[in-house]
C-alpha positions as CSV (number, residue, x, y, z in Angstrom):
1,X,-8.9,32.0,-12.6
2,X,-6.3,29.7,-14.8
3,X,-7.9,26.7,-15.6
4,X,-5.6,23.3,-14.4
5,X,-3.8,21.4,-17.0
6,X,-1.7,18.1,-16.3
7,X,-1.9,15.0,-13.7
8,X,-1.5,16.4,-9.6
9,X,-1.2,13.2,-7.6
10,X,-2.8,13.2,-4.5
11,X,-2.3,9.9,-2.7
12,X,-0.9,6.5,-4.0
13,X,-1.3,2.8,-2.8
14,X,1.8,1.7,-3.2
15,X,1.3,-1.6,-1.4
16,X,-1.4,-2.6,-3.4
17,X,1.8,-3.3,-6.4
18,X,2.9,-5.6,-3.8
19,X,0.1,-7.1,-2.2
20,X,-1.6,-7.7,-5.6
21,X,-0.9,-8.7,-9.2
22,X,-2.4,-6.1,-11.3
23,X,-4.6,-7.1,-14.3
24,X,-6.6,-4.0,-15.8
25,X,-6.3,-0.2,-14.8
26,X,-9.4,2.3,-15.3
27,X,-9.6,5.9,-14.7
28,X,-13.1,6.7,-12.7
29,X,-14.5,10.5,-11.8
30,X,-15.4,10.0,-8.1
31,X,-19.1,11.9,-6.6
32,X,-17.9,14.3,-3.9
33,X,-18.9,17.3,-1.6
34,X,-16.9,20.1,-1.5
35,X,-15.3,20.0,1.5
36,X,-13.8,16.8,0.5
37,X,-12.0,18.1,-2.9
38,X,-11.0,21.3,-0.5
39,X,-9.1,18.6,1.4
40,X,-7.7,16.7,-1.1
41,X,-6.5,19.6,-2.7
42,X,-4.5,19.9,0.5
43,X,-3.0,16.5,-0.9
44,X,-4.5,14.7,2.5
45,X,-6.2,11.2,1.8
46,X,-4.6,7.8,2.3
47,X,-6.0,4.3,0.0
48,X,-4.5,1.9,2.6
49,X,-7.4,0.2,3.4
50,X,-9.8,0.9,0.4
51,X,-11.7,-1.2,-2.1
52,X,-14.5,-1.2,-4.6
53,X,-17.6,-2.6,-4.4
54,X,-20.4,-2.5,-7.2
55,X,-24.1,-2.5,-6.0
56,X,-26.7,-1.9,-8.2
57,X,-24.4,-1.1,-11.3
58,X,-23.0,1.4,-9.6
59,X,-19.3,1.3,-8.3
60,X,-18.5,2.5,-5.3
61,X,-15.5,3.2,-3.6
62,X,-15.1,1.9,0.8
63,X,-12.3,2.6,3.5
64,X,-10.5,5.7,1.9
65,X,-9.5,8.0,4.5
66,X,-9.9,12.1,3.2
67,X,-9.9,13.9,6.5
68,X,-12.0,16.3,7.4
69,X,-11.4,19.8,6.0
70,X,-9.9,21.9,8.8
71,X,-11.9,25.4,8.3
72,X,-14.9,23.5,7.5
73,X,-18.1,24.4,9.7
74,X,-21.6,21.8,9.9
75,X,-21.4,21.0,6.2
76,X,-18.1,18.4,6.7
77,X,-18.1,15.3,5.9
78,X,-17.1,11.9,7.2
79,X,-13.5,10.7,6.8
80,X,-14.0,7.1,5.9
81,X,-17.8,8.2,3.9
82,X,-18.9,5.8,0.9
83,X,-18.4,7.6,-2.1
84,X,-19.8,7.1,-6.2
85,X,-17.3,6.3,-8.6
86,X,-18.1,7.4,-12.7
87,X,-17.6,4.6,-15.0
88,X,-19.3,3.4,-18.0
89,X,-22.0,1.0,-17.7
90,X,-19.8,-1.5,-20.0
91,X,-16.8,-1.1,-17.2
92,X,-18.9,-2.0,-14.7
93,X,-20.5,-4.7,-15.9
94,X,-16.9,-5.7,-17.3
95,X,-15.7,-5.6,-13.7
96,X,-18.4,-6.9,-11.8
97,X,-18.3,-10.0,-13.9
98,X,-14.6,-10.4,-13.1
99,X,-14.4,-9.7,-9.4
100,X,-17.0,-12.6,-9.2
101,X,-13.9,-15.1,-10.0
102,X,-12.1,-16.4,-7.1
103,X,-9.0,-14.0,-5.6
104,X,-10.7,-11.4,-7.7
105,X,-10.9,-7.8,-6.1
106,X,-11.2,-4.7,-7.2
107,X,-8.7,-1.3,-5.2
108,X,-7.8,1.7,-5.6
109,X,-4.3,2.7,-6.4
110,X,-4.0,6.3,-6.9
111,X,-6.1,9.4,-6.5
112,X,-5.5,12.4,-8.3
113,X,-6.5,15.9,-10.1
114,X,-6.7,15.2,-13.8
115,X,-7.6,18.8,-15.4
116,X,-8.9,20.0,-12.5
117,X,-11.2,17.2,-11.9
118,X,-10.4,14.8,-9.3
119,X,-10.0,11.2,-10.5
120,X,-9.5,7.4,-9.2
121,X,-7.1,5.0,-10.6
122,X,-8.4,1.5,-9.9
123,X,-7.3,-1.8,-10.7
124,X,-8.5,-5.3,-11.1
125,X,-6.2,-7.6,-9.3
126,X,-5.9,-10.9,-7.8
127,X,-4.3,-11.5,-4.6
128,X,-0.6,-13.0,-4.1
129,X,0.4,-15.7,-2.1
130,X,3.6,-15.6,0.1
131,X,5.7,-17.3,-2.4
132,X,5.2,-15.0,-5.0
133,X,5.8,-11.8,-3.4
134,X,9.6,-13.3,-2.3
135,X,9.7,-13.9,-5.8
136,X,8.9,-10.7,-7.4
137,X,11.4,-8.9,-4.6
138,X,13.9,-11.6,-6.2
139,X,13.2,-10.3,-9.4
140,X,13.0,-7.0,-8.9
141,X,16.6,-7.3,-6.6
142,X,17.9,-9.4,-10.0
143,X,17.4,-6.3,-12.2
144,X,18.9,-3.8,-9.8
145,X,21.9,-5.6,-9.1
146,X,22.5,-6.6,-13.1
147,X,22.2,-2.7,-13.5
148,X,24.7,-1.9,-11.1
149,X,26.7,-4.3,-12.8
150,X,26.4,-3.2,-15.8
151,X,26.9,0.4,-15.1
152,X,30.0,-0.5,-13.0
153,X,31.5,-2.0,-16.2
154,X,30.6,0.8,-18.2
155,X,32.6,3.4,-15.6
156,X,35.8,0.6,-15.6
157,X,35.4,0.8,-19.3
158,X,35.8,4.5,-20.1
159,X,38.2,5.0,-17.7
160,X,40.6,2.6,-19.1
């Protein structure tokens, strides 16, 4: 068999860009039975609800969803399970330290098959307030609408 090469995304927290302002990204390996990388390979898992939390020096990852694998017999496993994420004892000490300041948290925001192996994107972040998620909207409604501006001048242009 051809061994994998290249980034296969799996699932994506896309409200978590919203919800949160990102501050540091790290890539962890994730502990998991093999019923559970049979389902994500069927691309099923959602990060809606997930977070980190580090016990012990260990991280581990609460609330993600990978369903049960459908021709799986006794040896399943639990949708919403607990599982280990792989970091280095630095990163973890690193991120323990800071998701003990206030508004602090640590989420998930993508899962995915790096090389075969499945991996976790997660991400230190703090939480935003009301006020600043109208204003990154505004922002981000700014840009698009100066781009379309600018593109629309640029069509006017060459066809003049």
């Amino acid at each position: 068999m051809a061994k994998e090469k290249g980034r296969k995304l799996i699932a994506q927290n896309k409200k978590a860009r919203h919800d949160y302002t990102i501050i540091d990204t790290y890539e962890a390996g994730m502990v998991l039975t093999g019923t559970e990388v049979k389902s994500l390979r069927q691309g099923r898992a959602s990060l809606v609800d997930g977070f980190v939390q580090i016990d012990g020096g260990e991280a581990w990852l609460h609330n993600v969803h990978v369903p049960e694998y459908s021709q799986g017999t006794w040896t399943n496993h639990s949708a919403r399970r607990r599982r280990k994420l792989l970091l280095h004892a630095e990163e973890i000490a690193k991120l323990d330290a800071k998701s003990q300041e206030t508004g602090h948290t640590i989420i998930p925001l993508a899962l995915y098959f790096k090389d075969g192996r499945a991996k976790c994107e997660i991400a230190l972040a703090k939480g935003k307030r009301e006020y600043d998620k109208r204003q990154t909207l505004r922002e981000k409604q700014d840009t698009r609408e100066a781009h379309r501006a600018m593109s629309a001048a640029r069509r006017r242009q060459r066809a003049a």
